[in-house]
VOLOLUM-169502 format. One record per residue (C-alpha): residue in three letters; x, y, z. Coordinates in nm, 3 decimals. Layout:
{rec "ALA",{X,Y,Z}}
...
//
This chain:
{rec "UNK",{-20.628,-21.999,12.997}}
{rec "UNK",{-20.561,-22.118,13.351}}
{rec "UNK",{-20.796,-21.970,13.558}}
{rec "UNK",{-20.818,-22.077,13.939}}
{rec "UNK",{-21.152,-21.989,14.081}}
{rec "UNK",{-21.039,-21.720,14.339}}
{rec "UNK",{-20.922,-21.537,14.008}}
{rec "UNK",{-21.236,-21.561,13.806}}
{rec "UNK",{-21.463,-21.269,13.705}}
{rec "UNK",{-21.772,-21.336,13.598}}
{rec "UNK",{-21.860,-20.997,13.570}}
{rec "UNK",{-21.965,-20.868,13.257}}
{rec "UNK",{-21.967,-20.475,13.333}}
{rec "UNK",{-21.574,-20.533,13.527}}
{rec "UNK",{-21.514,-20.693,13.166}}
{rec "UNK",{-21.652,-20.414,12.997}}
{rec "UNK",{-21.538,-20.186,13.193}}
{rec "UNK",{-21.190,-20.305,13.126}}
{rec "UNK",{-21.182,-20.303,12.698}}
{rec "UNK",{-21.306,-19.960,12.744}}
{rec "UNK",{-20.986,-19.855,12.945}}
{rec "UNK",{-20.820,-20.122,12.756}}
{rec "UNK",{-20.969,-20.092,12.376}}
{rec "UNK",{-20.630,-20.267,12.152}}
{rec "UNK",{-20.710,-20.550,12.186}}
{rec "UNK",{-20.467,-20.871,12.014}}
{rec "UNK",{-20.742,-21.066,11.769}}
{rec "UNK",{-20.599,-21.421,11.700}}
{rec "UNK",{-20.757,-21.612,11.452}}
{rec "UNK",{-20.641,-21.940,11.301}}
{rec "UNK",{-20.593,-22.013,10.912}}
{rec "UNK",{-20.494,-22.382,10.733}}
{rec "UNK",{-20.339,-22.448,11.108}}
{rec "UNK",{-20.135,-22.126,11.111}}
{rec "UNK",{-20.194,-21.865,11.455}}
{rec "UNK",{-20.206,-21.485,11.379}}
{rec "UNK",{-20.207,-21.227,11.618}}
{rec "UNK",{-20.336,-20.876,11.504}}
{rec "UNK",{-20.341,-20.566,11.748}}
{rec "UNK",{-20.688,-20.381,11.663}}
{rec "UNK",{-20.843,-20.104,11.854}}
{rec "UNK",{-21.185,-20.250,11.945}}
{rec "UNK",{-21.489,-20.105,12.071}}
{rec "UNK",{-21.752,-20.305,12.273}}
{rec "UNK",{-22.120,-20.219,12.134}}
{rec "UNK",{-22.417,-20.372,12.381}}
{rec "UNK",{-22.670,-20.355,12.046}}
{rec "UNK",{-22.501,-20.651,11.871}}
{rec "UNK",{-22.663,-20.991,11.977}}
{rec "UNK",{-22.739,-21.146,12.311}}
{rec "UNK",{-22.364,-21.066,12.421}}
{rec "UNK",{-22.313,-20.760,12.244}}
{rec "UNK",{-22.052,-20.734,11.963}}
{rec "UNK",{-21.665,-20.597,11.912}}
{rec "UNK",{-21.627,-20.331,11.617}}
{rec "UNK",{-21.287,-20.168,11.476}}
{rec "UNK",{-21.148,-20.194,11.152}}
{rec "UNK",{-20.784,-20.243,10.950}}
{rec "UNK",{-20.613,-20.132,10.706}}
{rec "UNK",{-20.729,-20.352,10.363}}
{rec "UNK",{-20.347,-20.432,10.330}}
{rec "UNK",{-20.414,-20.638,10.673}}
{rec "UNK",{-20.516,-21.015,10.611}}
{rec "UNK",{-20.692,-21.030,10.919}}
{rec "UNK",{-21.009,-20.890,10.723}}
{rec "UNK",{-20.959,-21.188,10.494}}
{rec "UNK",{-20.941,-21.429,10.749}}
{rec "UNK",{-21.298,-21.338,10.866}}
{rec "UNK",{-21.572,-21.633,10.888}}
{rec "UNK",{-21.933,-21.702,11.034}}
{rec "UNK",{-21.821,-22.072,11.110}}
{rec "UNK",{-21.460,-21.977,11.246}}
{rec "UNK",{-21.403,-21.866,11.596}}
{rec "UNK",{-21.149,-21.556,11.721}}
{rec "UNK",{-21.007,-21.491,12.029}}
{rec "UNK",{-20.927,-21.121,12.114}}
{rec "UNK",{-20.705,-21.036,12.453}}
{rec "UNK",{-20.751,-20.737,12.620}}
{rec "UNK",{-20.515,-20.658,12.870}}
{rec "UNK",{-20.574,-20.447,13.204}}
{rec "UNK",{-20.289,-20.353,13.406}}
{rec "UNK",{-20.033,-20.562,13.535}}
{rec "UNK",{-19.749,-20.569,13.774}}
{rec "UNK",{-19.436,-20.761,13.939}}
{rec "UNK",{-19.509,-20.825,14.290}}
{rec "UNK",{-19.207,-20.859,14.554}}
{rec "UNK",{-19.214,-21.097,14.848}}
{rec "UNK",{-19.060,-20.777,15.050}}
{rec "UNK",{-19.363,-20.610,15.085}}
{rec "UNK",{-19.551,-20.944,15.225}}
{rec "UNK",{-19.565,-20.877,15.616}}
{rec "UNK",{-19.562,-21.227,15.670}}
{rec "UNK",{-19.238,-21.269,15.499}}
{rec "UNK",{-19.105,-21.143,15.834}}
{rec "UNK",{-19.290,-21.366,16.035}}
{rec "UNK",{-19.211,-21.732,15.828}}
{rec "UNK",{-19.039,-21.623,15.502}}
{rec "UNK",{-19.194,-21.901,15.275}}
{rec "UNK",{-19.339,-21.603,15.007}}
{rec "UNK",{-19.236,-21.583,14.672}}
{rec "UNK",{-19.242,-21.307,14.383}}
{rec "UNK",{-19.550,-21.315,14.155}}
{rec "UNK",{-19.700,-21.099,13.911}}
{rec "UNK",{-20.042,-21.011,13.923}}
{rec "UNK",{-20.222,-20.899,13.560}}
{rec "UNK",{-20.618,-20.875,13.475}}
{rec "UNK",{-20.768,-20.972,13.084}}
{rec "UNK",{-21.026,-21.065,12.928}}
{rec "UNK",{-21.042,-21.276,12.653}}
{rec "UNK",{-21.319,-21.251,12.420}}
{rec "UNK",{-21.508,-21.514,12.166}}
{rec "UNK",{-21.658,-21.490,11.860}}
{rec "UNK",{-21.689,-21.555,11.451}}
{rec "UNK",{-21.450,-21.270,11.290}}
{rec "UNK",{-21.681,-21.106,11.025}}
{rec "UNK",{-21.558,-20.858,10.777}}
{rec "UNK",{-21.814,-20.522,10.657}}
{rec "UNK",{-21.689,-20.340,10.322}}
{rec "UNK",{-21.991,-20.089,10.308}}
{rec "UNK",{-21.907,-19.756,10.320}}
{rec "UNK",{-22.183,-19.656,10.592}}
{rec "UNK",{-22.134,-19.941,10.802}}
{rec "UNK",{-21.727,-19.823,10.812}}
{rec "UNK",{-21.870,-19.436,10.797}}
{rec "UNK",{-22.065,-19.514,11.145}}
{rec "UNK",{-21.801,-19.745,11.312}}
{rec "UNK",{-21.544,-19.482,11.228}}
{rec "UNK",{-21.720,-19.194,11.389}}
{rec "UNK",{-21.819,-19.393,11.692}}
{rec "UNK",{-21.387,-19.501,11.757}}
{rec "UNK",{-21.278,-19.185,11.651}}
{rec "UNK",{-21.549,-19.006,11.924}}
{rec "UNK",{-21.450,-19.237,12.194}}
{rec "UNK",{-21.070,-19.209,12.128}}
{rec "UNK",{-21.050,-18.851,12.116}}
{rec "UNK",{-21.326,-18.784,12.440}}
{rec "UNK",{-21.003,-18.706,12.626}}
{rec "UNK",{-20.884,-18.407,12.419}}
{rec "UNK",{-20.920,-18.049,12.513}}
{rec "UNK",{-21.029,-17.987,12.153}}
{rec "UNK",{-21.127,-18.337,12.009}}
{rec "UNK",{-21.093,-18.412,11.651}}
{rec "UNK",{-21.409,-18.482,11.465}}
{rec "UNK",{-21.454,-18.652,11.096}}
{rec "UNK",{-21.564,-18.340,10.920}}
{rec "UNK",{-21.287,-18.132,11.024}}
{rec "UNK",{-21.120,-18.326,10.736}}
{rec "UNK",{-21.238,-18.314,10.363}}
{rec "UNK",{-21.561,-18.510,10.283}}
{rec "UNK",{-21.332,-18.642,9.974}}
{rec "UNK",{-21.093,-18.703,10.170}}
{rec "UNK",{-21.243,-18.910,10.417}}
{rec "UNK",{-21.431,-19.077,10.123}}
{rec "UNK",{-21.094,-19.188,10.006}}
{rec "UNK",{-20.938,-19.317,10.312}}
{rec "UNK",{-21.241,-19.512,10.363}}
{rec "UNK",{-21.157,-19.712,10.059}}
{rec "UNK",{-20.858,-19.797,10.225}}
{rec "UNK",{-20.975,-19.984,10.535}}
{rec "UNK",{-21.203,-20.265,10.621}}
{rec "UNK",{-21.476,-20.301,10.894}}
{rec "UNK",{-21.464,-20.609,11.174}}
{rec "UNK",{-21.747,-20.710,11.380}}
{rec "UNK",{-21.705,-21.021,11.618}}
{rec "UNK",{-22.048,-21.085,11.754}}
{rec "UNK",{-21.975,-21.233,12.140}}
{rec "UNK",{-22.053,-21.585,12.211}}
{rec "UNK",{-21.838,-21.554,12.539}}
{rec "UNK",{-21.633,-21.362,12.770}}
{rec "UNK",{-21.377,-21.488,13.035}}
{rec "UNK",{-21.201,-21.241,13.265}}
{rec "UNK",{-20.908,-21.301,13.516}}
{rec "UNK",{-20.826,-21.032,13.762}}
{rec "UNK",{-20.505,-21.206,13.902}}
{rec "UNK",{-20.485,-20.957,14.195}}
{rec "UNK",{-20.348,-21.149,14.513}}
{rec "UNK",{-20.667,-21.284,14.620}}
{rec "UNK",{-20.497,-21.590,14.727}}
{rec "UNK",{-20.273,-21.353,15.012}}
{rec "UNK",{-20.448,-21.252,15.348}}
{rec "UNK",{-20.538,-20.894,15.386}}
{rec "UNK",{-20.201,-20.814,15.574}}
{rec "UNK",{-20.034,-20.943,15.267}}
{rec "UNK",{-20.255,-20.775,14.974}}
{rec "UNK",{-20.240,-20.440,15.159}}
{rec "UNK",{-19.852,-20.475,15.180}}
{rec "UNK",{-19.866,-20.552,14.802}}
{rec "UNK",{-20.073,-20.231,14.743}}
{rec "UNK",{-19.896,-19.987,14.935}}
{rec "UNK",{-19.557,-20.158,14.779}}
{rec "UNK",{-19.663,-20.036,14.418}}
{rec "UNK",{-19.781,-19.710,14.560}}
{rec "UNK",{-19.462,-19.635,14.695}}
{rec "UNK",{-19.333,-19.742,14.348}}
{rec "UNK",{-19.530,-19.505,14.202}}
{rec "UNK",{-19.576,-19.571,13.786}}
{rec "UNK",{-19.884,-19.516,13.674}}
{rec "UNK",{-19.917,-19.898,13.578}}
{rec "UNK",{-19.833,-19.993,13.914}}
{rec "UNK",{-20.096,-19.738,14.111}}
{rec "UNK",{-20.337,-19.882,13.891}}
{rec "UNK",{-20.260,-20.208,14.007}}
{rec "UNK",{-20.268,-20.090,14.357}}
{rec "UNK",{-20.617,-19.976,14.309}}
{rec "UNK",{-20.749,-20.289,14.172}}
{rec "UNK",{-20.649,-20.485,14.454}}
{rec "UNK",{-20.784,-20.236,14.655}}
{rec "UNK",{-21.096,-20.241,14.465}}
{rec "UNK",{-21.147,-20.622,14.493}}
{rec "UNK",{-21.025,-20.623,14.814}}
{rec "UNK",{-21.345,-20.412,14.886}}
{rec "UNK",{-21.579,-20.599,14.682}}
{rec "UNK",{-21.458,-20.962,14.797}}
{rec "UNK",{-21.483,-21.040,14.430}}
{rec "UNK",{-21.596,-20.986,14.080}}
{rec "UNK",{-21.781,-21.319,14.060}}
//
């Protein structure tokens, strides 16, 4: 990944912070020199070696499981909001008009051996913990034993556990750092007054680094 210096995070809890928000995450893994791309909701888990680990699981019909390897490395993307940028909103485009459109974005990409668990507790406890975080937002949140115990038996027959112990993380919060504060303000209060939720989020992480001077 290109990845300038002003737009480098070196933050691990910003990184964190953003698979949590952010949890399907694209795992790309290589096999006999051909690229797949598989879209898995991941959760970060700090027990799992000196980085901490990824868990999540697919469907057995999915090769990714298959692909899974102590020797072979992964990457998985996880993607934080992102945004088109117009020049317009650039105060100094009134003053010189050498701006240009840009799109700002933050990810995180994440390293590690894909490793494949087919043991029913292992899936039993990784299951509980996704399906606890997923449905924390519910007004009535769906737990595992409001389904049959057989039933839950069965469908864990049909699925696959992955674990990608972290070896490293590398975060990019492209987020017009390289404007001037006239220009990054302008930028926020453009996607404000744009309004999508994607956008305001946007606005608020410029804000946020704006604030912080960086995530270094």
């Amino acid at each position: 990944m290109y990845l300038p210096e002003h737009f480098e995070v070196t933050d691990s809890a910003a990184m964190r912070g953003l698979i949590a928000a952010q949890p399907l995450g694209t795992v790309i893994t290589l096999d006999d020199g051909a690229i797949h791309a598989d879209h898995i909701p991941m959760l970060w888990d700090a027990a799992g070696g000196e980085h901490g680990r990824l868990i999540g699981h697919v469907a057995r019909a999915n090769g990714a499981w298959q692909r899974a390897g102590a020797k072979a490395e992964s990457l998985t993307v996880f993607q934080g909001p992102s945004a088109y940028i117009s020049p317009t909103w650039y105060p100094s485009k009134q003053l010189t008009h050498m701006v240009v459109p840009t799109y700002n974005y933050a990810v995180v990409h994440v390293y590690g051996p894909l490793l494949a668990h087919d043991d029913p507790k292992w899936l039993m406890g990784v299951v509980g913990r996704l399906t606890k975080r997923m449905e924390s937002t519910q007004m009535q949140p769906w737990k595992m034993a409001d389904a049959p115990a057989h039933y839950i038996d069965v469908m864990l027959t049909k699925i696959v556990g992955i674990e990608i112990p972290v070896s490293r993380m590398i975060g990019k919060w492209k987020v017009s750092q390289n404007r001037d504060e006239a220009d990054r303000s302008g930028a926020a209060n453009g996607l404000r007054d744009c309004g999508r939720p994607n956008q305001l989020a946007m606005a608020e992480l410029i804000a946020e680094v704006a604030r912080s001077g960086s995530l270094g």
